[in-house]
N, C-alpha and C positions, 0 to 999 in steps of 0.2 A: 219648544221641540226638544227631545231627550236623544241624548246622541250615545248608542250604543256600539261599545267598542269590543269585536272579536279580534281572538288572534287571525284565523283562517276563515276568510271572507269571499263569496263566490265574486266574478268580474263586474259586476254590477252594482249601483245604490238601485235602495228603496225607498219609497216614505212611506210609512203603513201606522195611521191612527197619531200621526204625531210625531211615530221614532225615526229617526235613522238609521236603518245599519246599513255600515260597509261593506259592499262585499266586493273587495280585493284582499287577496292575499298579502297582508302584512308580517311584518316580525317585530320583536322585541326579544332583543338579543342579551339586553341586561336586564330583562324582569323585573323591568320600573315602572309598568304600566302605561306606559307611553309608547307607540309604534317608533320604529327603528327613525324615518324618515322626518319624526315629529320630534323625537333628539332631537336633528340636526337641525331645522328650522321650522319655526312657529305657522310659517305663510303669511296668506292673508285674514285682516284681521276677521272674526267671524265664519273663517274655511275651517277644514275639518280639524286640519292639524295646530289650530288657535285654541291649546287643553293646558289645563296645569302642568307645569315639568316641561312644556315643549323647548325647546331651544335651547337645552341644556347641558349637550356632547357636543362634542370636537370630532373631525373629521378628516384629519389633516392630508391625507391620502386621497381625500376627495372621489374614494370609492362604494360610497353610500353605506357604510358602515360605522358606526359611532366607535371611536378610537378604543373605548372600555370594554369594545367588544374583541380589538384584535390583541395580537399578540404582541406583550413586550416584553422579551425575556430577561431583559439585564435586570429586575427593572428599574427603569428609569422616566416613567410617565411621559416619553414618549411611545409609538409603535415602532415597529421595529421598521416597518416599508417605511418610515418618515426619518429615522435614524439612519437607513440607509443612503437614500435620496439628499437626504442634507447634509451628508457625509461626516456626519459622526460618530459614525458604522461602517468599517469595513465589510464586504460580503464578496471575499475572492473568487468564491466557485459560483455566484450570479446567482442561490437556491433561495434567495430573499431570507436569509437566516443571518442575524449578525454574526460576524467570525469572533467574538469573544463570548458568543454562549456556544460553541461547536466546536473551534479547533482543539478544545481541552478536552474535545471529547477522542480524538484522532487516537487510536493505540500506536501505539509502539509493533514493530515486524514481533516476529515471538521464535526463539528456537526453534528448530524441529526437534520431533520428539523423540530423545533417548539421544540427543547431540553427539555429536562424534566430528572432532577434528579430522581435515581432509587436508593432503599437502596443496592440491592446485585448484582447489574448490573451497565452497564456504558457504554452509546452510541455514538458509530460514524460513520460517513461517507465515509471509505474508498477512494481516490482518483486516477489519476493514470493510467484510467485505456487501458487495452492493455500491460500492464509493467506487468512484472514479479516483485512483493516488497515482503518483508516481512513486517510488522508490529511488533513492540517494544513497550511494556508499562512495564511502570516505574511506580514504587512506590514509591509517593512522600512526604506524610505524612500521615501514618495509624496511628488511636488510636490507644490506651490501648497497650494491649501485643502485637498489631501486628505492633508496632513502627519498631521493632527486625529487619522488612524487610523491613524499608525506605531505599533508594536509589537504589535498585533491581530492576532486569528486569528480566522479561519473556516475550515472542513471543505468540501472538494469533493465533491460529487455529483453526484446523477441525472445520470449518462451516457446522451448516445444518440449515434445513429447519425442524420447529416447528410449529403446530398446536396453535391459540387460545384456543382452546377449552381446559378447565381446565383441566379435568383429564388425559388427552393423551400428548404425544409427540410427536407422529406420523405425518406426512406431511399431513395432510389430505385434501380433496378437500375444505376448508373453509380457512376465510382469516388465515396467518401463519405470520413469521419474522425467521430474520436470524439469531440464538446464535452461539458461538464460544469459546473455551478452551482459557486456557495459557498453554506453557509448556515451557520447556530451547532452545527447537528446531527452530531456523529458521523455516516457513511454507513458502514459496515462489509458490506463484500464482498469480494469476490475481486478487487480491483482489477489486480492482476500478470496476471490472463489477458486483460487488455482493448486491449492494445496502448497509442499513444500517446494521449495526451487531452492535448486544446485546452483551454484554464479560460478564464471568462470571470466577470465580473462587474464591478460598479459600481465594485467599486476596484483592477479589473485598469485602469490608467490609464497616459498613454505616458511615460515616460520613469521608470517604477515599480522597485524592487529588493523580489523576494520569498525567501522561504523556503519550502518544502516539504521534511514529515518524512514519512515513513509510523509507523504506532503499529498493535501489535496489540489486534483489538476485544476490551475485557472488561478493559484493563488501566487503570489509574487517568493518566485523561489529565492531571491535575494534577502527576505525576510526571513532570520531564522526560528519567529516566534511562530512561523506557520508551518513548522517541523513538529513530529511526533518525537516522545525521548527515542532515541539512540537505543539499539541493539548493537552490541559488541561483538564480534567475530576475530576467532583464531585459524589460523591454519598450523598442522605440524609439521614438522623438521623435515630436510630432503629426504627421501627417501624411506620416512616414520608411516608405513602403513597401518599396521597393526600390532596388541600385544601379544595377549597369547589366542590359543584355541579354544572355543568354550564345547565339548564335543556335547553336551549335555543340553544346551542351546543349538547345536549347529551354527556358533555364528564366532567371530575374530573381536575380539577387546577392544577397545579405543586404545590408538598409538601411547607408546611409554617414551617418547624423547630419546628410544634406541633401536637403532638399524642393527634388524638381528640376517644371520641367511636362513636360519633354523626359521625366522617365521614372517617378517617382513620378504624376501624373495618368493619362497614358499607361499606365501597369499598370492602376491603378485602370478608367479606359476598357473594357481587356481583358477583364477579368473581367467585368465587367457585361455586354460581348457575349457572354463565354462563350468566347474565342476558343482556338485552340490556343497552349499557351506560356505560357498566362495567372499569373501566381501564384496561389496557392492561397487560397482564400476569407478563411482566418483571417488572410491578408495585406493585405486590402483592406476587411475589415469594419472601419469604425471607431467608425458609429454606427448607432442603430435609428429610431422613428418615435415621434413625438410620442403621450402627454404623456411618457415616459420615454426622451427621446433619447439620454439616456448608456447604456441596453439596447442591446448589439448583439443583432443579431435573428439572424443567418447567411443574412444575404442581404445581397446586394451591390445598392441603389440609385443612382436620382442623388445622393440626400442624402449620400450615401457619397463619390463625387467632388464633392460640394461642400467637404467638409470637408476634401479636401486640395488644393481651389483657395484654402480659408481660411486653410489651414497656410502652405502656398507665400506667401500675401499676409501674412504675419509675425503671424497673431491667434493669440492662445492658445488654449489645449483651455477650451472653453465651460464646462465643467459644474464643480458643486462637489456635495459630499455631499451625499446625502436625508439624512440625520441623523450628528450628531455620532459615534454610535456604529455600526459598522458592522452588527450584532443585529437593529438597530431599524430599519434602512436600507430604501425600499423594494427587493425583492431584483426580479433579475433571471433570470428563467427561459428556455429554449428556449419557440418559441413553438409 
């Protein structure tokens, strides 16, 4: 009897003048002429799958797939579902993918574009996206009393959407941007599809040097090898809104490390009328309203131009920690 072998075989055998053919739909997945199933074992002796080559894959996933068919990315002549399983393999975020062919894939946050130091704010780029990350900023070296929290992490969150328009906070139909909290919690979303985000918080403070990693959600944030590199982040000096005027641009220079009244007040002024040209709010916001005046609120008051006629007059940045620990701190939210 001649036993003919197709790939795509209707659900039935036949015997027609002698031959065989199968018809169930088979595979051969490594194109060794041998059906996927007849890899994996031979049968009984004299049954269909008793052919040259049979018995000849590993299966170790015991998913009816001959091992040479799936994927091993290290490689390492295992599969990667069997490296996982045997835990040889990490796979923090559960995608059946080992975490040493992926997390090196992880970017880095990214500036935003055309960067510009902000005294109570600090911006970047999220990356990433389609991932589920959280985001991690470190405190890397704060002045004065808020030294207390170098080397500290908090997690960025609750993103919204914020009005230009001085006095509001509200999304309104005019141009807006995205601001964002800290707190101890992991936020894990989609941060990459959200455009840039403004951070603010009690120890976003002026003359501050941070860190931001991105981390995929579900991986052991205690490992620092499942961190993206480090984005670096400035804030400038109290009261350093802007340099000069660019009238040619419509727009205010990145701060020069001097508190002028001719143009840092003068910005500040701007913005709280709203005017054209103005700098951008996260430029001018320094402080909020009592009893939490180190909250900036996203609004642009007079308390706002006071605090850089205070700068100008050589006082230092007011506030010190709500608490030693940054966890414990009272937090600062959008309002």
């Amino acid at each position: 009897m001649l036993l003919v072998r197709r790939y795509r075989w209707a659900s039935v055998g036949q015997l027609t003048g002698g031959t065989l053919v199968l018809d169930v739909e088979h595979s051969d997945c490594n194109v060794n002429g041998v059906a996927d199933e007849c890899d994996l074992d031979c049968g009984a002796v004299g049954g269909l799958c008793d052919v040259s080559g049979c018995g000849g894959s590993i299966d170790c996933d015991t998913n009816g797939v001959p091992d040479d068919c799936e994927p091993d990315c290290q490689p390492n002549g295992v599969v990667d579902a069997c490296d996982i399983a045997n835990g040889t393999s990490n796979d923090c975020n559960s995608n059946d993918i080992p975490d040493e062919c992926e997390l090196h894939l992880l970017a880095a946050p990214m500036p935003e574009p055309a960067p510009v130091e902000k005294v109570r704010y600090v911006s970047l780029l999220p990356t990433n996206p389609e991932v589920q990350t959280a985001l991690r900023l470190r405190f890397m070296d704060l002045p004065g009393s808020y030294d207390i929290w170098n080397g500290k992490a908090m997690w960025v969150t609750q993103p919204r959407r914020v009005t230009e328009q001085s006095g509001s906070v509200a999304d309104l139909p005019s141009p807006g941007f995205t601001v964002a909290g800290l707190s101890c919690q992991p936020d894990c979303r989609d941060w990459g599809s959200l455009g840039v985000i403004d951070v603010f918080g009690e120890g976003i403070v002026p003359g501050g040097q941070y860190w931001v990693q991105s981390i995929v959600c579900g991986c052991d944030t205690f490992d620092s090898s499942n961190y993206s590199d480090p984005l670096w982040l400035y804030t400038s000096t109290y009261g350093d809104l802007v340099d000069q005027f660019d009238g040619g641009d419509c727009s205010w220079t990145a701060p020069n490390g001097i508190v002028s009244v001719p143009l840092d007040t003068v910005a500040a002024v701007e913005k709280f009328r709203d005017l054209p040209c103005a700098p951008r709010k996260v430029r001018a916001d320094l402080v909020g309203v009592p009893p939490h005046r180190w909250c900036v609120d996203q609004k642009i008051t007079v308390v706002d131009y006071v605090d850089t006629v205070d700068a100008f007059r050589g006082l230092a940045y007011p506030f010190s920690p709500s608490d030693p620990d940054p966890c414990h701190a009272i937090p600062c939210t959008s309002p």
